[in-house]
N, C-alpha and C positions, 0 to 999 in steps of 0.2 A: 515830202511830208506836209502835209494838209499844217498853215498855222492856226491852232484854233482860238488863239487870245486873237490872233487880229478879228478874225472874221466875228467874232461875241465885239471888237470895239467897233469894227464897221457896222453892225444892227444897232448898237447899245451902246454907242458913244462913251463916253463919261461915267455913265455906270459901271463899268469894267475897269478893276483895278489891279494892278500888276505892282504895284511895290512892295519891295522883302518887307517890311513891317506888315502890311497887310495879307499878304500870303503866310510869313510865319506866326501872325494870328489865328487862321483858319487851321492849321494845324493839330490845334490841340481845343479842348472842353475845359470842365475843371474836375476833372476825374486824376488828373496826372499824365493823363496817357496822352504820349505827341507821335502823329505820322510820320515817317523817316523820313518824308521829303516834301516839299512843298507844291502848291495846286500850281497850278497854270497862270490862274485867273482867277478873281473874286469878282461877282457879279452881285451888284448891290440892286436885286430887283424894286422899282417902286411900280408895279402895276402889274397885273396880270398879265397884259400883253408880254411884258419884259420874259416873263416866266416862262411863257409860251413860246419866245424867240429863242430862248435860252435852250429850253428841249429840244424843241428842233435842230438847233445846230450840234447839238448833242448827241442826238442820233441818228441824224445824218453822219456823223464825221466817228460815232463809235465813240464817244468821249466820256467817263464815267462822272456823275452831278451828284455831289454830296449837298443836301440841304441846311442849312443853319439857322437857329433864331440871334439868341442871341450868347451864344456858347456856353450856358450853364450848366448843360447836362455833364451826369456822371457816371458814363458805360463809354464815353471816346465814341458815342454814338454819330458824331457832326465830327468827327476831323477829319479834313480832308490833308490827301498824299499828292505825291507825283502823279503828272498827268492826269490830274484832276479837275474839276468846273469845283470851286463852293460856289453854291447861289444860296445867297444872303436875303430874306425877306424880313429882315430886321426892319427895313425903311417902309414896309406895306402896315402901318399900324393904325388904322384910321379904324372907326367904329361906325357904322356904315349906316344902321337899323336899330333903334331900340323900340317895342313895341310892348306894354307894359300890360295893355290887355291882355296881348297873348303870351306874357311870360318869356319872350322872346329876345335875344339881341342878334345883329348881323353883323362881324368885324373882319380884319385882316387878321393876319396870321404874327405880324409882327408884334401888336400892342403886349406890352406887358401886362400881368397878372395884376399888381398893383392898381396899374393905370387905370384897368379895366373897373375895376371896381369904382375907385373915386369919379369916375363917367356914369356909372350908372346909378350912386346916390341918389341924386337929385330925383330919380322917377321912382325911389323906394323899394328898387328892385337890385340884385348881388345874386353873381356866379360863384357855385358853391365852391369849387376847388382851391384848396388855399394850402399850397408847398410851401414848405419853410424860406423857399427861393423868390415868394413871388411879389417881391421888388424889383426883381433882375431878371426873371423869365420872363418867356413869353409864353403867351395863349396857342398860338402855336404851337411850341416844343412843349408843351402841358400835353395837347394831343400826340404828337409823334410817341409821347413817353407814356401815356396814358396815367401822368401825374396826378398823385392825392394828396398829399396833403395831411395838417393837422387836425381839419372839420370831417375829411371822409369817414369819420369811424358811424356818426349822423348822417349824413348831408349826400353823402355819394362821393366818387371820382368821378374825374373826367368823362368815363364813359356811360353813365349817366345823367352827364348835361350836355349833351350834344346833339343835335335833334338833325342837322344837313352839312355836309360837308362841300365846298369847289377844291378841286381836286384836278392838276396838271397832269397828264398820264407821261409815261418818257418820250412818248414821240411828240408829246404839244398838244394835244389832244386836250379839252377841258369836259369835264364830265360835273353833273350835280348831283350828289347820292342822301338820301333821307328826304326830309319834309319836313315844315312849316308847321303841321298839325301836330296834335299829343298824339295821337295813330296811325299808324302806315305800316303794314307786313309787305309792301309792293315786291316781291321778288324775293331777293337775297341782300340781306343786312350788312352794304358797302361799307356804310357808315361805321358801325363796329370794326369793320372788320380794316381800317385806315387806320383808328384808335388807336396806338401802341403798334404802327409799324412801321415804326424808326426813320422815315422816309427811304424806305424798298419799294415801297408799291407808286407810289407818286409824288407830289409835293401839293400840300393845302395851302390853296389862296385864299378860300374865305370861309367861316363857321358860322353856323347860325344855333347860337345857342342855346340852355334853355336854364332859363332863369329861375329865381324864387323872390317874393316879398321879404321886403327886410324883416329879422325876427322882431314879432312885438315881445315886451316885456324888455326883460335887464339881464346880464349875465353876471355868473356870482362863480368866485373860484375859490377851491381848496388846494390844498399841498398837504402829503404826508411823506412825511421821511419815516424812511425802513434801515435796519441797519445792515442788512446785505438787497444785493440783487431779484435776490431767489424770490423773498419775503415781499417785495415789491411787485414782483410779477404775479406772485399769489395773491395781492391783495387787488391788483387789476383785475385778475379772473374774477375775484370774488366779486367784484362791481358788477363786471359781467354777467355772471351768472344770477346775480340779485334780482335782471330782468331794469335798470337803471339805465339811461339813456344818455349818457355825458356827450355835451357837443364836442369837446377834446379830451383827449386823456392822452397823457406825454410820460414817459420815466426815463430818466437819468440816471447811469450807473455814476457811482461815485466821481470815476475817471472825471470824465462827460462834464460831470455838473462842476468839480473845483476848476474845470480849466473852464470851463464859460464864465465863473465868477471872479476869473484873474482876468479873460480878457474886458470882462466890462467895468475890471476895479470895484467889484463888491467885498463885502468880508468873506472869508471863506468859510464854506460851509459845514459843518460836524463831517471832522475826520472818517471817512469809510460810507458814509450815508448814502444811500439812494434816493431821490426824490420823486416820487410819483405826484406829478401836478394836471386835475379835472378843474372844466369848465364845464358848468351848465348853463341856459339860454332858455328866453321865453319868458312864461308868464309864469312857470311854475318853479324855472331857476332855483329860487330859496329854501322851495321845498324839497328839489331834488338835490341840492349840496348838503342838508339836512342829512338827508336820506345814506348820501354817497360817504361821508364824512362818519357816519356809525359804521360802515362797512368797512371804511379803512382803519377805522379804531380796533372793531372786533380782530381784524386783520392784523393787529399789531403795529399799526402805523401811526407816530404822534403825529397826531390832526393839526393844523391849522387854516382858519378861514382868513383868507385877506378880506384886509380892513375895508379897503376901497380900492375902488377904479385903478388909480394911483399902483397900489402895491401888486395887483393882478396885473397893471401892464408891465410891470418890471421883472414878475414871476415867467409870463410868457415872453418876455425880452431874451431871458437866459437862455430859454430854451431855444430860440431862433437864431440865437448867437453861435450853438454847437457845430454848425461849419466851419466858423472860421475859428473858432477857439480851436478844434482839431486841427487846422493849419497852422495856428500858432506854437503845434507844437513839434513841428517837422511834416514830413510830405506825407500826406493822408490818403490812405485808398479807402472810399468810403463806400461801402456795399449797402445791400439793400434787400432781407430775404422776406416770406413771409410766412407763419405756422398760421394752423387756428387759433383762435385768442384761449381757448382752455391749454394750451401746449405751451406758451408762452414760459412758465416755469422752467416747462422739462428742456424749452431749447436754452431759456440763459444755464443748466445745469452742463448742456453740451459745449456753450461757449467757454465754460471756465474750463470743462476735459481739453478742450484745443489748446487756451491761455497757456495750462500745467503742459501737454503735451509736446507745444512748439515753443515754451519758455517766450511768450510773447504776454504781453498785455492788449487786451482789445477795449477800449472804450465803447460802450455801446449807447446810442437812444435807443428807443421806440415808440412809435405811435401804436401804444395800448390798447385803444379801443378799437384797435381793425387787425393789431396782431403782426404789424410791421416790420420789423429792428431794423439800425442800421448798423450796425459792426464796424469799425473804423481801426485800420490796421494803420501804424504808426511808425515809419520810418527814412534813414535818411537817405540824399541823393535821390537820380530823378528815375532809375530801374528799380521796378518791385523786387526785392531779394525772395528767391526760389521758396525761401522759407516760407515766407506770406506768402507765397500762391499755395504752396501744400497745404497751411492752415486755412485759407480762403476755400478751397476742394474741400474739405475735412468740414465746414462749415455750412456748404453748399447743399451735399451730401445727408447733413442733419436736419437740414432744413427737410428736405421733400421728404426724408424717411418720416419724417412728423407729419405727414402731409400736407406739407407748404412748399412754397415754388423759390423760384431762381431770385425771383423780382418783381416786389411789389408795385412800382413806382418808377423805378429810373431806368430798366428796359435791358436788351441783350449788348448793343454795342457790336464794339469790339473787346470789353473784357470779361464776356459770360461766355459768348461764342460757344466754348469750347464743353462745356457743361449744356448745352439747349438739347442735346438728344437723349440725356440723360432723367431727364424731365418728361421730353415728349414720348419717347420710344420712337422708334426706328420706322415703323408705320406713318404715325403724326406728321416726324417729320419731313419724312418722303414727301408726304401732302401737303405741307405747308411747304415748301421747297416748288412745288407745282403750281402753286397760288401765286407763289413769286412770279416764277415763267409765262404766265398766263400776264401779269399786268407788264413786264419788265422781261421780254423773249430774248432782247440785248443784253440781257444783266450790264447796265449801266446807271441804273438807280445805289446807290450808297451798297456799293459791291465793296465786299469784305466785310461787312458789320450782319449781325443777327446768325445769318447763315455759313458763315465765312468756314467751321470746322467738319469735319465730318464725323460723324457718330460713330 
């Protein structure tokens, strides 16, 4: 039997790590979900080359290469099992190109979301995508997951700031898809089509991005508390439909928002409340919080404007908190569907049929202003009980009957799998299934994930 840890340390020296700490690292994401057995080898690439040595002994030897940033993702998308490669581009995070005229940056794959931005300050330019996560992701795993964030409901996701992709194919192979300029129909649209695919098709070494000028003017936020759910989603739509522009728009069902205010030691908030919290930005900000703020009064929503800076970053504190507040309160499986934003009612109406149905409580956020949820089923030990997957189905299910999909954000994994045909049809899928084959004829690109169930 072919060893394929030596042969990744004879190319890649030191980069290749084998101890149980760091193979049972790569195991798992922060989804919950751990691989039954451990990878091979962790290959902590810092270079292209690395990347490209790594494919190659990959498939040459038949070896399956799960890609990682930096394990944030929540589909079990990056864990890697037995007889596995993880290759880690966690350590490729360098910012390569920033060019302000063209609205442009060039970075690795590794840099965090964060990082990224306080790099590009200084030349008055910021990449729109901004995940609740993105202190601890990466720019990379933004693409694999086609990650949006709180700004997308304005600003775009991912896959509209992405302008070129570099791109490791399984055999080593490096390829460049997109272009430098604001236009390019050259062909067939690679670059999309790498966007939110989990790393099945390849692995991304380098992005060239596409930027925006910092907004001028000030950003001004309101909050209104509703005293159910429902009320709160109504009063979203109704922003929406005003024809109103909010750069965020967040709601918190009650659950959600008193466990974000234990974890950050705030006072608790009005018993049963849901919080709908909008940002506006620019030059006209004042006017459109104005604006937004009558809407959610008509709505039924007791208004308030934060005072200042100050109290607006602690309003959006809370809300960024709602991951780990939900792990504060036992093991979280944290989903991610999406409706139209006028549906957004009728699906929290379906969330409480499931609540009442599986005698479960679901905590939910949502990013509002794009029609997001995340649904967050809550319980203990580290196996989903049967129960929550039947409410998670029954969830899944309400979603697309609404015309909304599986996942807005955080992508197939290994824990939609099983639900993707159900969505696509039997047609779709066969073709996307052929897409695969065509980049990955070895299926040794992060085999088991996306595709893994049969229809």
């Amino acid at each position: 039997m072919t060893d394929v840890a030596a042969l990744l340390r004879d190319a890649l020296g030191e980069r290749v790590d084998t101890s149980a700490a760091a193979l049972d690292a790569a195991r798992a994401d922060k989804s919950g979900h751990r691989a039954a057995g451990r990878p091979l080898a962790l290959v902590r690439a810092a270079s292209v080359s690395d990347v490209q040595t790594t494919m190659r002994i990959a498939s040459d030897t038949g070896t399956p290469v799960v890609t990682r940033g930096a394990g944030t993702g929540l589909a079990g998308g990056a864990n890697t099992g037995e007889g596995e490669i993880a290759l880690s581009v966690r350590d490729m995070n360098r910012v390569l190109e920033v060019r302000p005229d063209d609205l442009l940056a060039v970075v690795e794959p590794g840099i965090l979301n964060a990082d990224l931005g306080r790099a590009l300050a200084p030349y008055g330019v910021w990449w729109a995508p901004d995940p609740a996560s993105r202190e601890i992701s990466t720019v990379g795993g933004n693409i694999a997951t086609g990650a949006g964030g709180l700004l997308c409901a304005k600003y775009g996701v991912v896959r509209d700031a992405v302008l070129a992709l570099d791109v490791v194919l399984a055999d080593g192979r490096l390829i460049s898809t997109g272009h430098r300029s604001v236009k390019g129909v050259t062909g067939y649209d690679l670059t999309a089509l790498m966007i939110g695919s989990e790393g099945t098709l390849g692995v991304v070494v380098g992005a060239t991005l596409k930027l925006r000028r910092l907004v001028p003017g000030e950003t001004r936020t309101v909050t209104a508390q509703f005293p159910d759910v429902r009320s709160a989603a109504a009063g979203a739509a109704a922003v929406t439909a005003s024809g109103a522009q909010p750069a965020i728009m967040e709601l918190m069902d009650a659950v959600s928002l008193a466990a974000a205010h234990s974890l950050l030691g705030l006072p608790s908030p009005t018993p049963g409340a849901t919080q709908l919290t909008v940002q506006t930005d620019g030059v006209a900000a004042a006017a459109e919080q104005t604006a937004i703020a009558a809407v959610l009064t008509s709505a039924g929503g007791a208004v308030r404007l934060a005072a200042d800076d100050a109290e607006a970053a602690q309003l959006w504190a809370v809300r960024r908190a709602m991951h780990p507040a939900m792990e504060s309160l036992g093991t979280a499986l944290i989903e991610d569907v999406s409706v139209p934003r006028s549906a957004l009612p009728a699906m929290f109406d379906e969330i409480a049929r499931i609540e009442a149905q599986y005698d479960l409580i679901i905590p939910t956020v949502c990013h509002a202003g794009d029609g997001n949820l995340h649904p967050n089923f809550i319980f203990d030990g580290d196996e989903v009980p049967e129960r929550v997957w039947q409410a998670a189905d029954a969830l899944f299910r309400a979603a697309i009957a609404l015309g909304g999909t599986l996942t807005g954000e955080h992508g197939i994994g290994v824990l939609k799998s099983r639900w993707l045909a159900d969505e696509l049809g039997a047609d779709q899928w066969t073709l996307q299934r052929g897409i695969k084959a065509v980049f990955d004829p070895a299926g040794i690109l992060n085999p088991g994930k996306v595709f893994a169930a049969q229809p």
